[in-house]
C-alpha positions in Angstrom: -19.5 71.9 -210.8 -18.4 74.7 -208.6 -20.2 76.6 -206.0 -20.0 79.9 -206.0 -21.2 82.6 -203.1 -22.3 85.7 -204.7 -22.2 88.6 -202.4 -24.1 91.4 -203.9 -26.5 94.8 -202.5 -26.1 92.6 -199.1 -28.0 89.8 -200.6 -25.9 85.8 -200.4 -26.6 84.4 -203.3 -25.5 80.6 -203.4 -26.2 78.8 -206.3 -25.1 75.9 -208.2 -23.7 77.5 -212.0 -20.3 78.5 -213.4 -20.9 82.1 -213.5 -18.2 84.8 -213.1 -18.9 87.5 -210.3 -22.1 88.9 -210.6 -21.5 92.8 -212.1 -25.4 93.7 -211.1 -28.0 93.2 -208.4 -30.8 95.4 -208.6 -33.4 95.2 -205.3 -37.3 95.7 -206.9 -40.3 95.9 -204.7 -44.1 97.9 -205.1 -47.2 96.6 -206.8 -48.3 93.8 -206.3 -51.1 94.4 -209.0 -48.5 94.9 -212.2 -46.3 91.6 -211.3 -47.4 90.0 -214.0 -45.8 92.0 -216.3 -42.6 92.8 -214.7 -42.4 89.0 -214.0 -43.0 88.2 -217.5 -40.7 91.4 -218.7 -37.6 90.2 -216.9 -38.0 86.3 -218.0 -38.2 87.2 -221.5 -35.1 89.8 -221.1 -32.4 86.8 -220.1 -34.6 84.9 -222.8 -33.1 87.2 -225.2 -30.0 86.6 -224.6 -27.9 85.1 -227.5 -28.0 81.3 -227.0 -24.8 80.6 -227.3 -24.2 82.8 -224.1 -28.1 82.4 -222.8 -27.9 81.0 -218.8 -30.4 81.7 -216.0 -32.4 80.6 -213.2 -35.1 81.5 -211.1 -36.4 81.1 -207.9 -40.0 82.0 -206.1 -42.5 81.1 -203.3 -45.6 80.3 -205.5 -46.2 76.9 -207.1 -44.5 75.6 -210.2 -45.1 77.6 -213.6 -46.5 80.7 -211.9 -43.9 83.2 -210.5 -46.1 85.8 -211.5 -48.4 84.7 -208.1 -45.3 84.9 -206.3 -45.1 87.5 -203.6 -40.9 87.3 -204.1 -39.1 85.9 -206.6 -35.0 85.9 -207.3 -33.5 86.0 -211.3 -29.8 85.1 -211.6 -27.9 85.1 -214.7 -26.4 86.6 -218.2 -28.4 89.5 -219.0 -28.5 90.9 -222.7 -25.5 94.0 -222.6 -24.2 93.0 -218.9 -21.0 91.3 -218.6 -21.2 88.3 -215.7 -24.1 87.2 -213.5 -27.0 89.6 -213.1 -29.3 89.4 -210.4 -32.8 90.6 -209.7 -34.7 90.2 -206.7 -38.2 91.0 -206.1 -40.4 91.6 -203.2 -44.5 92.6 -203.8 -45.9 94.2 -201.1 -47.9 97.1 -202.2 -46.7 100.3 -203.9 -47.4 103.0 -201.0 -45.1 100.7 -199.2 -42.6 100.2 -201.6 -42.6 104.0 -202.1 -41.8 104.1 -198.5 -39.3 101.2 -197.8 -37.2 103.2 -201.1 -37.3 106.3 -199.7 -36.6 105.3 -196.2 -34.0 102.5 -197.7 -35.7 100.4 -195.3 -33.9 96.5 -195.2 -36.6 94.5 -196.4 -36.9 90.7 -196.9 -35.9 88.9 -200.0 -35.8 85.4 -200.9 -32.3 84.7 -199.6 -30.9 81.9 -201.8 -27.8 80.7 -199.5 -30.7 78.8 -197.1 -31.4 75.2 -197.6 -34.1 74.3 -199.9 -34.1 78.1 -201.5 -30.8 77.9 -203.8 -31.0 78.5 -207.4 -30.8 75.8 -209.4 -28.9 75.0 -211.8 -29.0 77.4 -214.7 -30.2 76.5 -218.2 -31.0 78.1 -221.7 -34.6 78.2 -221.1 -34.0 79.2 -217.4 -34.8 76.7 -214.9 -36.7 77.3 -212.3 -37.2 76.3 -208.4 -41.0 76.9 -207.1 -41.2 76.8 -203.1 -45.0 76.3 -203.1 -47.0 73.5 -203.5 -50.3 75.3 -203.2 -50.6 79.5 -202.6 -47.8 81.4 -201.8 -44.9 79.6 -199.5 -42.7 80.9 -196.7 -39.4 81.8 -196.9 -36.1 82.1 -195.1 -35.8 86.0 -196.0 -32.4 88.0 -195.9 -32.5 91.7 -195.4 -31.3 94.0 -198.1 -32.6 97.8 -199.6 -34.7 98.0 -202.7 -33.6 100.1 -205.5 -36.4 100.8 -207.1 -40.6 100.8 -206.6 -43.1 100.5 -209.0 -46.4 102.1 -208.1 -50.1 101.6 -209.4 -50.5 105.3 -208.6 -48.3 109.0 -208.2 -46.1 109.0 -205.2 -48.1 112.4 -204.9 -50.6 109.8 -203.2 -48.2 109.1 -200.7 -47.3 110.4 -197.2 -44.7 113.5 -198.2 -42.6 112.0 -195.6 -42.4 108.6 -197.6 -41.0 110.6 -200.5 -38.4 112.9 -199.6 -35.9 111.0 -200.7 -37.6 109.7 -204.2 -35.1 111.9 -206.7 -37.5 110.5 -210.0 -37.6 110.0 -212.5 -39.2 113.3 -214.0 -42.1 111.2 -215.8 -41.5 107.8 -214.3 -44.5 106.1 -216.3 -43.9 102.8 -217.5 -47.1 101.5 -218.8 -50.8 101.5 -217.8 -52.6 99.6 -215.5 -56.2 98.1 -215.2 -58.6 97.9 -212.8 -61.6 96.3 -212.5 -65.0 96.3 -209.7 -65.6 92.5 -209.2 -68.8 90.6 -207.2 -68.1 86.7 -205.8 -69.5 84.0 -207.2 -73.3 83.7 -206.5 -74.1 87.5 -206.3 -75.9 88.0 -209.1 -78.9 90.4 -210.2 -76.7 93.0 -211.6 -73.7 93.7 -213.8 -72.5 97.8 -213.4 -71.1 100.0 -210.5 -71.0 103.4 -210.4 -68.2 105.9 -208.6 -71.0 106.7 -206.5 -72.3 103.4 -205.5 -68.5 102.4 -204.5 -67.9 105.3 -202.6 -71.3 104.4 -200.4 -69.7 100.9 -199.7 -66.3 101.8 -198.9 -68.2 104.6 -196.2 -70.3 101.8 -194.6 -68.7 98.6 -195.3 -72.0 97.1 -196.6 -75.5 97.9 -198.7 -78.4 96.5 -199.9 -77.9 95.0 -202.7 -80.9 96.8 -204.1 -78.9 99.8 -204.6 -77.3 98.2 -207.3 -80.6 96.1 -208.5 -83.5 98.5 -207.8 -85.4 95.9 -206.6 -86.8 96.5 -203.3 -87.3 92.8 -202.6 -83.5 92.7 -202.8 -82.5 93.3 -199.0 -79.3 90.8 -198.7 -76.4 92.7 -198.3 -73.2 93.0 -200.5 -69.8 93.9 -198.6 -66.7 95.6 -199.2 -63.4 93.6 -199.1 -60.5 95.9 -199.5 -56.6 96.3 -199.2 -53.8 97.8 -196.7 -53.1 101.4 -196.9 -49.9 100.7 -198.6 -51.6 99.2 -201.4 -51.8 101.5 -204.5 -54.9 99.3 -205.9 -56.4 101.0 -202.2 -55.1 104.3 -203.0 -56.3 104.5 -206.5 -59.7 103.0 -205.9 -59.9 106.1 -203.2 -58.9 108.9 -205.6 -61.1 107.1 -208.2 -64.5 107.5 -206.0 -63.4 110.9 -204.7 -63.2 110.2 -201.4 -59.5 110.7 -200.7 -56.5 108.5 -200.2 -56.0 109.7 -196.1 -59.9 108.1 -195.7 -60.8 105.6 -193.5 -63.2 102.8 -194.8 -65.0 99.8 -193.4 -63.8 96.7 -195.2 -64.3 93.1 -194.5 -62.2 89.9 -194.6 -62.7 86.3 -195.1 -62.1 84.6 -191.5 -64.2 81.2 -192.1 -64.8 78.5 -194.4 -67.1 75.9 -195.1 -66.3 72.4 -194.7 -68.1 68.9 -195.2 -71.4 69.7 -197.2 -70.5 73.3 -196.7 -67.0 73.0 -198.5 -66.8 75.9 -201.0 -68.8 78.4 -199.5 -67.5 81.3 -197.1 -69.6 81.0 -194.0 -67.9 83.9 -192.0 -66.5 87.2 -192.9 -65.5 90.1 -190.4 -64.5 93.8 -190.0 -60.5 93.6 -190.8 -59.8 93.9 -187.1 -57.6 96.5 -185.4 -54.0 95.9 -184.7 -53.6 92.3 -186.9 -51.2 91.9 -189.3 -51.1 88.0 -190.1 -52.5 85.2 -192.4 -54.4 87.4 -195.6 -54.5 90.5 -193.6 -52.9 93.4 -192.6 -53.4 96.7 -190.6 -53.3 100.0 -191.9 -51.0 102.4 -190.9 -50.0 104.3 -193.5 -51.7 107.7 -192.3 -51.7 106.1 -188.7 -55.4 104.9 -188.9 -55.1 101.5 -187.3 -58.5 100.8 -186.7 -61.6 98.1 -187.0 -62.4 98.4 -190.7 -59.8 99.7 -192.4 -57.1 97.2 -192.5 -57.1 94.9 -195.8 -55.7 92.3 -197.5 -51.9 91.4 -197.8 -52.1 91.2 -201.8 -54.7 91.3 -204.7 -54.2 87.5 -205.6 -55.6 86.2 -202.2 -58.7 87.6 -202.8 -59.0 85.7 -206.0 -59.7 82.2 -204.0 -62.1 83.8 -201.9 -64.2 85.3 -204.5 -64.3 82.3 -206.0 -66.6 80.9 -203.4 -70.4 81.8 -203.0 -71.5 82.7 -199.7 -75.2 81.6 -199.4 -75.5 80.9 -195.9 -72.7 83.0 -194.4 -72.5 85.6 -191.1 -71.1 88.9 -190.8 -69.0 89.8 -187.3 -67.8 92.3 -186.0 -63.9 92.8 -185.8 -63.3 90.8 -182.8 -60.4 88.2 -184.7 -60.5 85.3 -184.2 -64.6 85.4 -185.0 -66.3 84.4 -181.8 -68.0 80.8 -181.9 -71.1 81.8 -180.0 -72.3 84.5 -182.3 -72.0 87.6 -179.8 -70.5 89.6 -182.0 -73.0 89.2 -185.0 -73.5 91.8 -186.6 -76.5 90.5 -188.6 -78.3 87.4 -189.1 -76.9 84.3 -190.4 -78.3 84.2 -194.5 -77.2 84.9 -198.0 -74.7 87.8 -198.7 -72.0 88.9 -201.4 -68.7 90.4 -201.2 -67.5 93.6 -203.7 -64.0 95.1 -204.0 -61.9 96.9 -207.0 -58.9 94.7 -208.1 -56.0 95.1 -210.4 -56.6 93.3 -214.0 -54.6 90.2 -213.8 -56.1 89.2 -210.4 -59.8 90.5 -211.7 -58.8 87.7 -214.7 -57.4 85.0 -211.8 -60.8 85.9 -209.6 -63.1 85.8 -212.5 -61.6 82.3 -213.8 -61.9 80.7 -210.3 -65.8 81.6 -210.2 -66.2 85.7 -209.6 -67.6 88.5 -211.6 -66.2 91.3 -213.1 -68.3 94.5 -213.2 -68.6 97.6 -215.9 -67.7 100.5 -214.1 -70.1 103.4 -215.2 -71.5 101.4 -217.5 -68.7 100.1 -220.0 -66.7 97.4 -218.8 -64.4 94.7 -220.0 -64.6 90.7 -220.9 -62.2 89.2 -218.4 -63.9 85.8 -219.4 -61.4 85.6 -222.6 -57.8 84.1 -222.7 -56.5 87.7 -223.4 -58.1 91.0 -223.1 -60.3 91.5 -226.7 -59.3 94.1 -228.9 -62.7 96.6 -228.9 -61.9 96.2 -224.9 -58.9 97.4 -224.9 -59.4 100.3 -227.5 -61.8 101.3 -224.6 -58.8 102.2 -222.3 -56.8 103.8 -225.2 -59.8 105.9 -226.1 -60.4 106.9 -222.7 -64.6 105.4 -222.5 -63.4 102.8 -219.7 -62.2 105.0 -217.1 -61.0 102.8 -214.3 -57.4 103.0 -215.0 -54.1 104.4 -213.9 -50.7 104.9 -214.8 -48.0 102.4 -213.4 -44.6 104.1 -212.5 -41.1 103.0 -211.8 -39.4 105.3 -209.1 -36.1 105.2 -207.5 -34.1 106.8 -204.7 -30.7 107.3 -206.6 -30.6 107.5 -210.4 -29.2 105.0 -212.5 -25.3 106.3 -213.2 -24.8 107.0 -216.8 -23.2 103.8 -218.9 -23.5 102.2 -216.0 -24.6 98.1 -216.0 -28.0 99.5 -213.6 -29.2 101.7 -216.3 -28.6 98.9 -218.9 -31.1 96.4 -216.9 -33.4 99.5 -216.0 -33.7 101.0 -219.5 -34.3 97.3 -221.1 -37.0 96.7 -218.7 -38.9 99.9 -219.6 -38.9 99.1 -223.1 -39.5 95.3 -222.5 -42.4 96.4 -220.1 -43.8 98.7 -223.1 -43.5 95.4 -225.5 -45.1 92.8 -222.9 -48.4 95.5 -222.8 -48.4 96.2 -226.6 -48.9 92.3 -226.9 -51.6 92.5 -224.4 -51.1 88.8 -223.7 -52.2 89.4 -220.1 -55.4 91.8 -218.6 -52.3 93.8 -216.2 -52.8 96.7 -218.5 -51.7 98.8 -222.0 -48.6 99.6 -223.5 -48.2 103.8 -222.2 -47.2 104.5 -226.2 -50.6 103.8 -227.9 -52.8 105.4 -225.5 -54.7 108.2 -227.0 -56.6 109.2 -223.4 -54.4 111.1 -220.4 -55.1 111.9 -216.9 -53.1 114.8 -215.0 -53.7 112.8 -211.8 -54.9 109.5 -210.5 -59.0 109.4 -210.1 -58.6 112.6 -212.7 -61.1 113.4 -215.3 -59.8 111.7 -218.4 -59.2 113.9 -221.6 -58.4 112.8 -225.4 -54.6 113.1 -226.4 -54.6 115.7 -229.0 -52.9 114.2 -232.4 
């Protein structure tokens, strides 16, 4: 079998098929929170491929069976309507940032598949697949290239106006609809609702009683608020939802310290994100240059799921001195029982809930993420506009796709396949855009019935 170097949107692609020259490579990066479906939207696009012609292969840094976890993951091969190889690369790191790195056409990292150990594999029928993780999310020899397009949990109206000037559209660039969901770690218990006004109190502290949510003043252990960058649109649209703003700062808290022995399973540390760190889970906020204790957040939605999975009965809150000190100085209260809150996109809300977490209503209606797939009464409460924590997802781009051109092709069929993966609502991401009968004119906005 012949190798052949594929040299395409200044990506090397090495990989062992008999392809012809690629004609496509489109760059994708944004949400990290709508994966799922876009994963699951381009698989089941080479899928339907005739299959007399049908040949791809994938390649991503989660664990086997699960490139929807992955944080980048690389599709080669004959695409329905595209002559020769198409490829699709994919990097997740938030949609404020993807936003920006489009814009900008900032030379960001995919999976470069001409390094050892990262090559495609052989292509098959069903698509055969290379997983680079035995556990999490792996690390990757990365090779620089611009993304073509961003999708984005919220408007790019949320966004710095100097990370859009060069986003030419799409006029209406919604693709489908995504959900979100407040969750609690496993062991808080006592209640099962938060309000828009309850959140907004925890995101301006960083922690509260969790009487406030109870009403029972015996109830003085505290819950905290674990959060994401500022280039996360789950951040920004969890800010417009409270009303407090996307440019606000907040106090959020990170994992730093776990159990181990009799204490394996439990989170027994948890600090301030810290200033200036961008490593591990976390990463500093700089968005609307607020780099400061607090406000920093996680990398990604799906590695909070592991750590809400974990009680934390016996567990201190620091401050954001990182790493947290051994001696205690920097307590900020008293070793003891505590909980950790946050707002998360649907699919991780699913992943957290599975692994031990809980998912909240939000002002009182809320969603089963304890079934296999979202129930139907559940989801009629997004159509209908009752569960309100929602928000479009979009597809943007810097340059338009040229008319008859192979780009449009693979953009256009991934619309529509996004449109058909959300109609099946085989996954909590979100609903198909066509059967909502509820609107918003802007993310957080009051929600209003579709007139017939």
């Amino acid at each position: 079998m012949n190798i052949r170097t594929m040299l395409c949107g200044g990506i090397a692609l090495v990989s062992m098929v008999t392809f012809a020259k690629a004609d496509v490579t489109l760059n994708f990066t944004g949400s990290t929170a709508f994966r799922t479906t876009v994963t699951n939207a381009i698989k089941n696009q080479y899928l339907a491929e005739p299959i007399a012609t049908r040949s791809f292969a994938y390649v991503h840094n989660a664990t086997a069976g699960n490139p929807q976890n992955a944080t980048a993951v690389t599709f080669a091969g004959k695409f329905p309507g595209v002559a020769g190889i198409t490829t699709i690369n994919f990097l997740w790191g938030g949609s404020l940032s993807g936003i920006k790195n489009v814009s900008s056409g900032t030379l960001i990292g995919f999976i470069d598949t001409s390094a050892s150990g990262q090559t495609l594999p052989t292509a098959t029928a069903a698509g055969a697949e290379k997983a680079l993780a035995t556990s999490g999310t792996a690390t990757f020899t990365a090779v620089n290239a611009a993304a073509n397009f961003a999708f984005s949990d919220v408007l790019k109206s949320l966004a710095p106006a100097a990370n859009t000037v060069n986003i030419s559209g799409p006029a209406d660039p919604k693709v489908g609809v995504l959900i979100f969901a407040p969750i609690v770690n496993n062991g808080t218990t006592g209640f099962s609702n938060c309000t828009t006004q309850q959140f907004q109190v925890l995101l301006k502290n960083g922690f509260q009683p969790r009487r406030l949510w109870t009403n029972v003043n015996a109830d003085t252990d505290r819950i905290y608020c674990v959060g994401r960058d500022d280039g996360s649109g789950t951040r920004a649209f969890y800010l417009a939802e409270t009303g407090l703003g996307v440019t606000k700062t907040v106090n959020q808290y990170c994992v730093t310290q776990y159990g181990t022995g009799a204490a394996a399973g439990t989170i027994t540390r948890i600090g301030l994100t810290p200033v200036g760190v961008t490593s591990g889970n976390f990463k500093k906020s700089t968005l609307w240059s607020h780099d400061q204790d607090g406000n920093g957040g996680y990398n990604s939605g799906d590695q909070q799921n592991a750590d809400f999975g974990l009680t934390s009965p016996n567990c201190t809150p620091t401050d954001a001195t990182f790493p947290d000190p051994l001696d205690g100085s920097s307590d900020i209260a008293a070793t003891g029982k505590l909980g950790l809150m946050c707002m998360i996109g649907g699919a991780d809300a699913k992943a957290a809930v599975t692994a031990g977490a809980r998912a909240l209503s939000w002002n009182g209606v809320g969603i089963d993420f304890t079934l296999a797939t979202p129930a139907p009464g559940d989801v009629l409460k997004v159509y209908q506009g009752t569960y309100t924590c929602w928000s479009y997802e979009n597809l943007y781009y810097k340059t338009a796709p040229g008319a008859g051109s192979d780009t449009l092709a693979v953009y256009n069929a991934l619309k529509s396949q996004i449109n058909t993966e959300l109609t099946g609502l085989t996954t909590f991401d979100g609903v198909a855009l066509s059967l909502m009968r509820a609107s918003r004119g802007t993310d957080g906005g009051t929600v209003a019935s579709i007139v017939p």
